[in-house]
DOSEKOL-650552 format. One line per 5 residues: number of its first residue (from 1); for each residue x, y, z of C-alpha. Coordinates in Angstrom, 1 decimal, decimal comma. Layout:
REM DOSEKOL-650552
NUM	X Y Z ~ ...
REM end
This chain:
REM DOSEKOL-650552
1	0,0 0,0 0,0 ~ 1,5 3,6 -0,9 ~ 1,1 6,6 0,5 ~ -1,5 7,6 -2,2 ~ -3,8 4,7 -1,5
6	-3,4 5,6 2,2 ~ -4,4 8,8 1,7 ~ -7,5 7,3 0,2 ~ -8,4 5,5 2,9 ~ -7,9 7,9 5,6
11	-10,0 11,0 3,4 ~ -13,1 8,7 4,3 ~ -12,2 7,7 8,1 ~ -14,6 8,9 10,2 ~ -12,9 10,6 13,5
16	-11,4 8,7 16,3 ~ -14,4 8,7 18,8 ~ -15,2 6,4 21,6 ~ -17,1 4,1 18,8 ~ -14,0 2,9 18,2
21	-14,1 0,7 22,2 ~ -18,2 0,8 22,6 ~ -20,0 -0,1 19,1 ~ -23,0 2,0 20,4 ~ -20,6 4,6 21,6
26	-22,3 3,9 24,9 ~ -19,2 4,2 27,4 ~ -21,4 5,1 30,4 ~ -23,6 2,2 30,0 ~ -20,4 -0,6 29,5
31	-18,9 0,7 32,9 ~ -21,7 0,5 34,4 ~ -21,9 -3,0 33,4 ~ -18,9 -3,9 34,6 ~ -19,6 -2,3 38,0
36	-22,8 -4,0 38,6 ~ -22,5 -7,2 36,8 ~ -20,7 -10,8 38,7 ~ -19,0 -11,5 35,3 ~ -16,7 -9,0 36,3
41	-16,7 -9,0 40,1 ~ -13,4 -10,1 40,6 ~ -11,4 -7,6 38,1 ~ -13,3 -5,1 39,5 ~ -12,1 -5,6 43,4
46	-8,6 -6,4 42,4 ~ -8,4 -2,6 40,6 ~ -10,3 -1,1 43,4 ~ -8,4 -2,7 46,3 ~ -4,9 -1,2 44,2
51	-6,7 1,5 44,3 ~ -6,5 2,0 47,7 ~ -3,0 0,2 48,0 ~ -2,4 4,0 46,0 ~ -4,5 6,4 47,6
56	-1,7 7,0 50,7 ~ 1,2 6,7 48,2 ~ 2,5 9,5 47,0 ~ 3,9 9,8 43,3 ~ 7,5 8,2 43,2
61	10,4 10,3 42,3 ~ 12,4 8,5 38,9 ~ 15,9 10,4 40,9 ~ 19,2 11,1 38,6 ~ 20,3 8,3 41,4
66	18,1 5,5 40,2 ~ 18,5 6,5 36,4 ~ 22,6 6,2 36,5 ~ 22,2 2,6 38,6 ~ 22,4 0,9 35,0
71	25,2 2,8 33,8 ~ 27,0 2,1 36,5 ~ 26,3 -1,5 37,7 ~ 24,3 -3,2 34,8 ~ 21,2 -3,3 37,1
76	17,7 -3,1 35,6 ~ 14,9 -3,5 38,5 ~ 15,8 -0,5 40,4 ~ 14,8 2,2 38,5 ~ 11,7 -0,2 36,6
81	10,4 -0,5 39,7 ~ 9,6 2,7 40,3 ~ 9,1 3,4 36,6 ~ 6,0 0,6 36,3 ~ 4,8 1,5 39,4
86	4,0 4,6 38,5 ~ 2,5 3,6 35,0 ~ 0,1 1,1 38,3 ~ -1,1 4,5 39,0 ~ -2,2 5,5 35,6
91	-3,8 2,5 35,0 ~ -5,5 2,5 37,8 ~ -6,8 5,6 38,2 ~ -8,0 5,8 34,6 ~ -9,9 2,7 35,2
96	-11,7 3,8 38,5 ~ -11,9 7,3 36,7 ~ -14,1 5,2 34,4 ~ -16,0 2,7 36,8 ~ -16,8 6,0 38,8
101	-17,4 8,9 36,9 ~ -19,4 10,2 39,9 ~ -16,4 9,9 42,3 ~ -14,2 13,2 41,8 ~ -10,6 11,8 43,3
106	-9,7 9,0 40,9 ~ -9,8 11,9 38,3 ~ -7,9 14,2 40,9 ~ -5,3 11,9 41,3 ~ -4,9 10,7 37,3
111	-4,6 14,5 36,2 ~ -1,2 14,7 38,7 ~ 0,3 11,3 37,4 ~ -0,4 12,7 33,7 ~ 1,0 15,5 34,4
116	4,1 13,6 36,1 ~ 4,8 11,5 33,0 ~ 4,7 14,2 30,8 ~ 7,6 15,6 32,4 ~ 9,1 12,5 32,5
121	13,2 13,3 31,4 ~ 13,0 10,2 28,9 ~ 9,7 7,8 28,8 ~ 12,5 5,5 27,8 ~ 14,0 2,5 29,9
126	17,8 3,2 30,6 ~ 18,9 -0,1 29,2 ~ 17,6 0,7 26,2 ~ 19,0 4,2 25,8 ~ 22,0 3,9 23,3
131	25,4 5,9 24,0 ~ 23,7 8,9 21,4 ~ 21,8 9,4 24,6 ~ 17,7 11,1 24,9 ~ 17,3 12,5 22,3
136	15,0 10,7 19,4 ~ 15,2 7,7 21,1 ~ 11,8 5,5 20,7 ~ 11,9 2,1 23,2 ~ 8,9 -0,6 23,8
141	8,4 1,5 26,7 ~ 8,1 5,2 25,2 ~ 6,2 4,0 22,4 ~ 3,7 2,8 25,2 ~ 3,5 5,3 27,0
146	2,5 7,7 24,0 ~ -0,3 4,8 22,8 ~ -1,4 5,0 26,9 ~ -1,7 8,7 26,5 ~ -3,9 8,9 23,2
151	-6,3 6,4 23,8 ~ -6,4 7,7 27,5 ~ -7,1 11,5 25,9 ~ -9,5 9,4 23,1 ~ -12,0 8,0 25,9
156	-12,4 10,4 28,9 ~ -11,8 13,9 26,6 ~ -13,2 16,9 28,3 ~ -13,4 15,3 31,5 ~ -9,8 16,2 31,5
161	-8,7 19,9 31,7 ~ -7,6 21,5 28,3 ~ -3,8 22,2 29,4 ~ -3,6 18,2 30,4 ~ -5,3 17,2 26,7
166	-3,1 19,9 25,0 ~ 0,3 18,7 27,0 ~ -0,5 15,1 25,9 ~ -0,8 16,4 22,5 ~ 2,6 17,8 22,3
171	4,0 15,1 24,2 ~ 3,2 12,5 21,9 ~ 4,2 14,6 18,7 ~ 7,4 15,4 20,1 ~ 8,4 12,0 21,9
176	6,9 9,9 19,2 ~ 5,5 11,5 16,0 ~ 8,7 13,9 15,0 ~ 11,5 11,8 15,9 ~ 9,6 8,4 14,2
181	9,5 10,5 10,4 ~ 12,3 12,4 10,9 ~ 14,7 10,6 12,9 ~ 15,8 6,9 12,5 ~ 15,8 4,2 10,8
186	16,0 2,4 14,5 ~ 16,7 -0,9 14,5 ~ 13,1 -2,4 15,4 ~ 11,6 -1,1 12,2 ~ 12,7 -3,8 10,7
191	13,4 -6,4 13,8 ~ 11,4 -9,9 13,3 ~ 10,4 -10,2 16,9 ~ 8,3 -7,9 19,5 ~ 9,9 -5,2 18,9
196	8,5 -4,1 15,7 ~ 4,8 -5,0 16,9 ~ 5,4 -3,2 19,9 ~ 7,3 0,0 18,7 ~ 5,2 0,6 15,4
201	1,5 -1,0 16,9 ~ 2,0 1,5 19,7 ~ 2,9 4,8 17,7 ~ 0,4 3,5 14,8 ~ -2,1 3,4 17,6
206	-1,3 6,6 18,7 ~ -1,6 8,1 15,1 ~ -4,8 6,4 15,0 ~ -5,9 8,2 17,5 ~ -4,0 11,4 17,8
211	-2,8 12,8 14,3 ~ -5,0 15,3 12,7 ~ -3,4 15,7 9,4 ~ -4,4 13,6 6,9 ~ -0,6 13,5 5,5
216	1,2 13,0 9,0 ~ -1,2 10,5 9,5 ~ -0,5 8,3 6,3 ~ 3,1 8,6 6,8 ~ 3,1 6,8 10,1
221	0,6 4,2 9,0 ~ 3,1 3,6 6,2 ~ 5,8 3,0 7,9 ~ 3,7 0,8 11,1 ~ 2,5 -1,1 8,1
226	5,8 -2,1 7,0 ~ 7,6 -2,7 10,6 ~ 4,4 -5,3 11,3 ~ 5,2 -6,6 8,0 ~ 8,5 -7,5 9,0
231	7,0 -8,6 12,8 ~ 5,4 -11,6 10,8 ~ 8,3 -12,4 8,9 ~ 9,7 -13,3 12,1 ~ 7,0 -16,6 12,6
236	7,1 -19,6 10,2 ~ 3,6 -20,3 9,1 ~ 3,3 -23,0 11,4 ~ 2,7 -19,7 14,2 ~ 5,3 -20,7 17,1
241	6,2 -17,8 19,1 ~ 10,0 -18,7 19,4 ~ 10,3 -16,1 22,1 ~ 7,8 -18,1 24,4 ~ 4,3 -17,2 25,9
246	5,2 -14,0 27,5 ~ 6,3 -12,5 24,1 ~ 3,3 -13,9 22,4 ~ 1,0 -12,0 24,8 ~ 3,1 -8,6 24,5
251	4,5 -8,6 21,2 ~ 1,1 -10,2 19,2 ~ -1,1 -8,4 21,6 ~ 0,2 -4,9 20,5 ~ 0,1 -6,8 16,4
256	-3,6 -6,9 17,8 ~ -4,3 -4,0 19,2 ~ -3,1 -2,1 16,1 ~ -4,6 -4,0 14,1 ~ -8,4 -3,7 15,9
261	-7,6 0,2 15,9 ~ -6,5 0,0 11,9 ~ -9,8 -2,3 10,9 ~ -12,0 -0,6 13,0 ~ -11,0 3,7 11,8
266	-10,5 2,0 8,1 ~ -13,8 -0,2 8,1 ~ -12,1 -2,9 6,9 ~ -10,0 -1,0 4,1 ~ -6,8 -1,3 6,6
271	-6,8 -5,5 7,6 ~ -4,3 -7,7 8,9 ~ -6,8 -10,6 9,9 ~ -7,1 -12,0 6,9 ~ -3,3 -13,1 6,6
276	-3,4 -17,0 7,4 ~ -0,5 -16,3 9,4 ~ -2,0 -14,0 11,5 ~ -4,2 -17,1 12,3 ~ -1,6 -19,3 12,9
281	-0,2 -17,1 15,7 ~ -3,8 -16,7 17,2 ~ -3,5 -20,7 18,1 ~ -0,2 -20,7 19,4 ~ -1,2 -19,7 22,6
286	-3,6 -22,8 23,1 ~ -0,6 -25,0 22,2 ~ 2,1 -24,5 25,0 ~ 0,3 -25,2 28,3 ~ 1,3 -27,9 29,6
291	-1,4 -28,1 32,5 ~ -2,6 -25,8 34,8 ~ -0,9 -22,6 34,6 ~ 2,6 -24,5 33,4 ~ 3,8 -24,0 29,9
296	6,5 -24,5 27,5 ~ 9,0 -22,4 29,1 ~ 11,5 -22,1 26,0 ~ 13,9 -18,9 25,4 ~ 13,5 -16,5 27,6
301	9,9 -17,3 29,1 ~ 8,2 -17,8 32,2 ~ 7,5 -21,5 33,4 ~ 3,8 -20,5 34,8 ~ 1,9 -18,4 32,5
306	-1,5 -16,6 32,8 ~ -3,8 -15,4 30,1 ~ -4,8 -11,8 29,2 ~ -8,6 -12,8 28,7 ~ -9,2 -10,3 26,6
311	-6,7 -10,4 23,9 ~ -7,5 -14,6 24,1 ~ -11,5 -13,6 23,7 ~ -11,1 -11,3 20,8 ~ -8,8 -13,4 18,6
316	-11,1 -16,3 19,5 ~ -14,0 -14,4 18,3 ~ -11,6 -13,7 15,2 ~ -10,5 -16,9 14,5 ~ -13,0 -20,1 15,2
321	-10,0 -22,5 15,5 ~ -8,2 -20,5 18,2 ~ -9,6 -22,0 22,0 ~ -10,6 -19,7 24,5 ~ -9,0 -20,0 27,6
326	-9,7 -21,9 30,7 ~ -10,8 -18,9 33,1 ~ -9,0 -20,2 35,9 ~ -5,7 -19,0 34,2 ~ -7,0 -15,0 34,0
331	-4,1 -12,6 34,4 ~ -5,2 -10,8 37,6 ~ -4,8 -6,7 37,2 ~ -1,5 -6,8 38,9 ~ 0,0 -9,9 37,0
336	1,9 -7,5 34,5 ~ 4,8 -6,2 36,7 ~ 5,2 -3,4 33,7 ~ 1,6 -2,2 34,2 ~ 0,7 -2,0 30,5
341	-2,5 0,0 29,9 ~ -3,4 -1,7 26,4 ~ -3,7 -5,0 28,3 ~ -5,1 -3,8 31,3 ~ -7,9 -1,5 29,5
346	-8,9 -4,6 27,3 ~ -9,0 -7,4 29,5 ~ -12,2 -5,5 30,5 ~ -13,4 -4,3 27,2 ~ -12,9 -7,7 25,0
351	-13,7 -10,0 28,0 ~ -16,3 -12,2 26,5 ~ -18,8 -13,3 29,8 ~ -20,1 -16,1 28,0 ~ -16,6 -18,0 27,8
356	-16,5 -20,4 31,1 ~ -14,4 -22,9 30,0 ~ -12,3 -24,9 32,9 ~ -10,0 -27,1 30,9 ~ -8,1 -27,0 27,6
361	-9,0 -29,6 25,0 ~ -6,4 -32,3 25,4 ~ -4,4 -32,6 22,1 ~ -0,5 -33,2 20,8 ~ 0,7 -30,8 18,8
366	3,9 -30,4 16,3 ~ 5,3 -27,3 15,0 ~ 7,4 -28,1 12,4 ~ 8,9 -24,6 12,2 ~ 9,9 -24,0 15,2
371	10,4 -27,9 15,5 ~ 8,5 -28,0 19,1 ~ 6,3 -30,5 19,7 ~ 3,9 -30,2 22,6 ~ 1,2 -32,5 24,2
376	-1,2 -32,3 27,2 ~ -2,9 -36,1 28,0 ~ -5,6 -36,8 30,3 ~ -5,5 -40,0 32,4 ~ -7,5 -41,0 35,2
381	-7,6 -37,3 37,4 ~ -4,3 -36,3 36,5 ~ -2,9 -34,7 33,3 ~ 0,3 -35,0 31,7 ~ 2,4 -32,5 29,7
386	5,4 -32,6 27,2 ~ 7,4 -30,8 25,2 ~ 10,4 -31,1 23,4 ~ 12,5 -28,6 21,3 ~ 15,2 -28,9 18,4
391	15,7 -25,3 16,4 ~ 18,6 -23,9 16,3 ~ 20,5 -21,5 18,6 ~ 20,1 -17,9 17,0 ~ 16,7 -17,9 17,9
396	15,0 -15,0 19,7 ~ 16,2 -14,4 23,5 ~ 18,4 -17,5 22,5 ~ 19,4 -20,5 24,8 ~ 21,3 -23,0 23,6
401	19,0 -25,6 23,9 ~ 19,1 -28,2 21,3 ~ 17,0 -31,2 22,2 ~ 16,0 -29,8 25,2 ~ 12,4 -31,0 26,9
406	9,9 -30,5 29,8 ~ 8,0 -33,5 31,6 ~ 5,2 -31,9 33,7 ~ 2,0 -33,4 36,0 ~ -1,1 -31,7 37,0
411	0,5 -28,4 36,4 ~ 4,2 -29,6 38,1 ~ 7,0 -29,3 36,2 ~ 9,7 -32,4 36,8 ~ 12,4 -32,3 34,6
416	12,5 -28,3 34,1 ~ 13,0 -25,8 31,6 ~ 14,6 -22,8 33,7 ~ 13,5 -20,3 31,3 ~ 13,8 -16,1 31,9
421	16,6 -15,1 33,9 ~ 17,4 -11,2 36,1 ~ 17,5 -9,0 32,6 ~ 21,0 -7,6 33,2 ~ 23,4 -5,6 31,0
426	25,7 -8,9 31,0 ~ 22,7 -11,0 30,5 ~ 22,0 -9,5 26,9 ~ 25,8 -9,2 26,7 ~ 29,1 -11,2 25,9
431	28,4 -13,1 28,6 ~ 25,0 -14,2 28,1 ~ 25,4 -17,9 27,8 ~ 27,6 -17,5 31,4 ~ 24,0 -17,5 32,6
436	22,4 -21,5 34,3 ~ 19,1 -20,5 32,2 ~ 20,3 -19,8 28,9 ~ 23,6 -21,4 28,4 ~ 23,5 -25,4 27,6
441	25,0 -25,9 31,1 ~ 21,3 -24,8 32,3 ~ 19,4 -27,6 29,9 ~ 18,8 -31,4 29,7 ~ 21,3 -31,7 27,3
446	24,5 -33,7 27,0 ~ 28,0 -32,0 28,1 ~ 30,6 -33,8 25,7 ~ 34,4 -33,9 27,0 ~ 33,3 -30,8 29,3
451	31,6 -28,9 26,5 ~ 28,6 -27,1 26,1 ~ 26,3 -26,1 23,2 ~ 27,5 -23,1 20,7 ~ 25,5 -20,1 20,0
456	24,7 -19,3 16,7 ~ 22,4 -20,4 13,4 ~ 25,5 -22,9 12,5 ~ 24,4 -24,5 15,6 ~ 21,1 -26,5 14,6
461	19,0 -29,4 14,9 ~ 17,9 -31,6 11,7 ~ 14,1 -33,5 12,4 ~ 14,2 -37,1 11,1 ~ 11,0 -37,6 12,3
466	7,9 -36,1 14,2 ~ 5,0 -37,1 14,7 ~ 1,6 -36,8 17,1 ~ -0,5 -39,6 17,4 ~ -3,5 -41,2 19,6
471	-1,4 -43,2 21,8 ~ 2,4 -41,7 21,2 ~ 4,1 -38,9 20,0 ~ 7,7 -39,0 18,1 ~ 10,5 -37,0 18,1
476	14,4 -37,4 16,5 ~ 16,8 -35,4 15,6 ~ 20,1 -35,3 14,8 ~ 21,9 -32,7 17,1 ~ 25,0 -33,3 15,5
481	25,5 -29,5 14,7 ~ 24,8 -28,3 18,1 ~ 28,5 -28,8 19,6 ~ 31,5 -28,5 18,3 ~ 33,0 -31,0 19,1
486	36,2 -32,5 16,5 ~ 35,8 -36,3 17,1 ~ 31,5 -36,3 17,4 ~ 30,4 -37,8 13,9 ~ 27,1 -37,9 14,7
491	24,5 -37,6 17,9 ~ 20,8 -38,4 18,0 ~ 18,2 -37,8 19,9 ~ 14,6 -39,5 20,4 ~ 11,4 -38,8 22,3
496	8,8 -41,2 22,6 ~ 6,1 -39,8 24,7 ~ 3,6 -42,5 25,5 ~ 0,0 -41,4 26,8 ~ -1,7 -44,4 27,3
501	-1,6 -46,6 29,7 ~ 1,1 -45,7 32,5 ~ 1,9 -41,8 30,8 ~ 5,8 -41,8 30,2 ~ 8,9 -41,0 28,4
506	11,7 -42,8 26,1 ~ 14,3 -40,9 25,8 ~ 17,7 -42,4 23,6 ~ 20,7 -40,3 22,8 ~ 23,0 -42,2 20,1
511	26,4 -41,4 19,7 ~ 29,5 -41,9 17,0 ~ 33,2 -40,2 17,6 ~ 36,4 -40,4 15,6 ~ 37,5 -41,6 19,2
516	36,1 -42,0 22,5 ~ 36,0 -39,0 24,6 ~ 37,4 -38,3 28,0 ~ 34,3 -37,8 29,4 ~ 30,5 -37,8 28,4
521	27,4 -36,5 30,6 ~ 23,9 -37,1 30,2 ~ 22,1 -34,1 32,3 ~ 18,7 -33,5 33,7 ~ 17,5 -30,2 34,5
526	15,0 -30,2 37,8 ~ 13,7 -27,7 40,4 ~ 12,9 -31,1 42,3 ~ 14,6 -32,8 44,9 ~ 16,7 -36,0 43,2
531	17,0 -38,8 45,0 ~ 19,5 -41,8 43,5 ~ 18,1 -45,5 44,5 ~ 18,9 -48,6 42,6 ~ 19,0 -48,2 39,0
536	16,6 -44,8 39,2 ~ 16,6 -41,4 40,2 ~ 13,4 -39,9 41,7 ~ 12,1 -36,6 41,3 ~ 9,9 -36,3 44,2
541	7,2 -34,0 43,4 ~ 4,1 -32,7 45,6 ~ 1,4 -34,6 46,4 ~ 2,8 -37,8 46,4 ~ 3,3 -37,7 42,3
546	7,0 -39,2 42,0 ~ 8,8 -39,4 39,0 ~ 11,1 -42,0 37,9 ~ 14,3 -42,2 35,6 ~ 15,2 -45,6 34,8
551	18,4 -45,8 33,5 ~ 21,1 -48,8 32,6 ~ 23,5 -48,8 35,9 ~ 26,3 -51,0 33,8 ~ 26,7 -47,8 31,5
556	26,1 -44,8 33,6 ~ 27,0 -43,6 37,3 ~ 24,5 -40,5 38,2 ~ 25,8 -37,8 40,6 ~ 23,2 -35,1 41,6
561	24,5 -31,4 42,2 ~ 23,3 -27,8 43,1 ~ 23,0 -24,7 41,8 ~ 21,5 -21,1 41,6 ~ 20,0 -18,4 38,9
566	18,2 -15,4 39,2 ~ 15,1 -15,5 38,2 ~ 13,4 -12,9 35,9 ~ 12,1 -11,1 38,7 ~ 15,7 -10,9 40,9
571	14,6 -13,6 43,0 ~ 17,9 -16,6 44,1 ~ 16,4 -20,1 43,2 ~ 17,9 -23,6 43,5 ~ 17,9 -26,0 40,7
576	19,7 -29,6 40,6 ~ 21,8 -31,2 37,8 ~ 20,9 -35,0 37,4 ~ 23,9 -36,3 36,0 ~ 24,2 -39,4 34,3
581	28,2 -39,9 33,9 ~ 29,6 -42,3 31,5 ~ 30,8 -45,1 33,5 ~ 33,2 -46,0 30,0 ~ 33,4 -44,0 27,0
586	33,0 -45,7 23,8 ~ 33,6 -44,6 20,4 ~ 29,7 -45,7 19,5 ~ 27,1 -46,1 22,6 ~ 23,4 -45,7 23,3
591	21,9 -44,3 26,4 ~ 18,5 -45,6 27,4 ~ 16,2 -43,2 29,8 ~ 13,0 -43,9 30,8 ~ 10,6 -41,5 32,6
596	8,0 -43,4 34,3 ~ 4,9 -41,2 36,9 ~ 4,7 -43,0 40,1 ~ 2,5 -42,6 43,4 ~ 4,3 -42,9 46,8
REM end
């Protein structure tokens, strides 16, 4: 589309108006639903009981002191901290400034943290700031805030005072608009992960919304359309989100939320929902839980993940092959530690009250892509969940993880996937594969003669065969390329996932060298407890749900050691290394596991 054709379009948009969030335009009458009505009793007293976590706190100070901590010691959380708490503030009181339109303080107190971000220095995160420094610089965060800021002036307008609506204006021209035609290229206009959706939905949004000259207007839109153009060439058209979960929420939700705005201003004219890729991506989410709130914690992703209900409900609506959620896994109001409004405003607006669905359909499913395959089983009361990974490792928030895999029960995770570690300076750095969770060390994959996986796209798996079935699903691959390793001719690896009868797991590595090597170990990943017994190691899990790893005691010697990682969120937690040493290393050999679910 060109700008010509744009221009087109946009000559018969009506105006951005609240039509655009209430078909009727009725924005009185959907609050008041939501106020009144049980569907939404629970959203409503988690916002209202922030909202008086608030009232006695005053507005946080974003000091030079905080702002330099990054600069000086690689730390993020400090200054995010206060940052996101204070974008809990707008969210919040633009929500209750909604829900009570009668009540005068929510608006009080929103018209002093507009005013606060405004003045903001940057709206930009300081790990993201580059060494040119401020100014022109456009981050997930910035563009965010802008998108916040329009739709917020879009849908309570001349409830808020001229000088607020006017500062937002400029804001958003000058933090955004100016420096995103003028300025540039920056590197996410043409990055093929969330980034691009997130960056160019946001300021498209904001466009959408804000920009009152036709010309201005189709710029933007030109280039948003050709950033989330590039966002899609970043899935295969088998939809896997290689950046996990998480990033599917974030970086597709924005994708959506653009998308809704672009649809709904161009009736139609301006569409990306009838791409079958766009499609693709709206199932993904339905194929990585593993049961209960547990997922498929590849790359950098959390290993418990919670749904934004109403992103899930409006692609659902969308797309009849994309499941709506089980309810029990709603993303409470305070689940996103960065306190996005676009999220946070639509998981009331698109939350469909006639979805109650408890459970997600059992199903296996392979990706052949992103080579994942996936499977949740049912059997007797307790459900069973697998995955298994080949790839290669220049993916997205990498790990080297080549034939890495997750064996889960009733939401419990045995052997583990560490996932998202503390985001550091040196995490995204040189030393990135240092880190437990993203280097190979951190992984149930071999170590070979003391080495690890290699980074990069020359490190790779090859499928030799997938497959999901009734009662067993197949993986091999040849992992040959992941290490690089002179004598290794050639290494397999194959899953057999069995989910009938007793639910377990085959696992067999196969290996050829030029000459045996000095040492070989076979590692397991778990946050369990590991206890060795005769010819097994035992996870013991909660509950009473044990499981077992049978393994050939003439071949292998296990020894079970501790370590730490930071989790995502700063927090020290203890994982253990199961490792299988080679009791006699052999030019050509064949280790045997098998994961069996046990009672105690």
């Amino acid at each position: 589309m060109d700008k010509t054709s744009l221009l087109a379009i946009i000559s018969g948009m009506e105006p951005a108006d609240l039509r655009l969030y209430y078909p009727d335009g009725d924005q009185e009458g959907f609050w008041r639903k939501v106020r009144e009505s049980p569907h939404y009793a629970e959203e409503v007293a988690e916002i209202r009981a922030e909202g008086e976590r608030l009232r006695t706190q005053p507005v946080p100070e974003l000091t030079y002191a905080l702002f330099s901590i990054f600069g000086r010691t690689g730390s993020r959380l400090e200054y995010e901290r206060v940052y996101f708490e204070r974008r809990r503030m707008l969210n919040t009181y633009v929500i209750l400034a909604l829900l009570e339109p009668a009540e005068e303080e929510p608006l009080e107190r929103l018209q002093e943290i507009l005013w606060v971000i405004c003045n903001e220095y940057t709206w930009c995160l300081p790990a993201h700031l580059g060494e040119s420094g401020i100014a022109g610089t456009i981050d997930l965060f910035s563009a965010e805030t802008g998108f916040a800021l329009s739709e917020i002036h879009c849908l309570l307008g001349e409830r808020l005072p001229p000088l607020l609506r006017l500062r937002i204006r400029q804001e958003v021209g000058k933090r955004l608009f100016e420096p995103y035609l003028t300025g540039g290229p920056y590197f996410w206009e043409t990055a093929e992960h969330n980034w691009s959706a997130v960056c160019a939905g946001s300021i498209g949004c904001a466009a959408l919304l804000l920009a009152s000259e036709p010309s201005q207007l189709a710029d933007i839109l030109l280039k948003a359309q050709r950033s989330l153009g590039y966002y899609l060439k970043g899935f295969g058209e088998d939809g896997a989100c290689l950046e996990g979960l998480g990033y599917w929420n974030y970086g597709f939700g924005y994708f959506v939320y653009y998308a809704d705005l672009a649809d709904k201003r161009s009736r139609g004219r301006i569409s990306w929902f009838q791409e079958e890729k766009v499609r693709n991506i709206a199932k993904f989410q339905q194929t990585c839980f593993l049961g209960g709130g547990l997922v498929a914690n590849f790359s950098d992703s959390q290993p418990v993940g919670q749904v934004y209900l109403g992103l899930s409900h409006y692609v659902a609506a969308r797309f009849p092959e994309v499941e709506a959620p089980p309810v029990s896994l709603r993303a409470v109001y305070t689940e996103d530690h960065c306190s996005r409004w676009a999220p946070a405003l639509r998981n009331l607006l698109w939350k469909d009250t006639a979805q109650a669905k408890t459970e997600w359909t059992m199903d296996s499913y392979y990706l052949p892509d992103a080579q994942w395959l996936l499977s949740r089983c049912r059997l007797g009361n307790s459900t069973f969940g697998f995955a298994a990974k080949g790839g290669h490792n220049d993916e997205p928030h990498n790990h080297n993880d080549l034939g890495q895999f997750i064996i889960a029960a009733d939401g419990n995770a045995y052997v583990s996937d560490l996932g998202s570690g503390e985001y550091t300076a040196g995490y995204f750095g040189a030393m990135r594969y240092s880190y437990d969770c993203n280097g190979s060390q951190g992984h149930s994959v071999p170590i070979i003669d003391g080495q690890f996986q290699t980074a990069g796209p020359e490190a790779y798996a090859v499928v030799l065969e997938a497959s999901a079935g009734k009662e067993k699903d197949v993986l091999q691959l040849d992992l040959t390329q992941a290490y690089r390793y002179s004598g290794l001719e050639r290494f397999t690896r194959s899953f057999e996932w069995h989910k009938e009868g007793p639910v377990s797991l085959t696992l067999s590595d196969e290996f050829s060298f030029k000459e045996a090597p000095g040492t070989l170990v076979e590692r397991i990943v778990t946050l369990c407890p590991a206890v060795p017994g005769e010819g097994q190691v035992v996870l013991k899990g909660p509950d009473g749900q044990n499981l077992q790893i049978i393994y050939d005691e003439g071949l292998l010697q296990p020894e079970i050691s501790e370590h730490t990682f930071s989790d995502h969120y700063g927090a020290k937690k203890t994982w253990y290394g199961v490792d299988f040493q080679a009791k006699a290393c052999a030019e050509s050999v064949r280790y045997t596991f098998e994961f069996q679910f046990s009672l105690s």
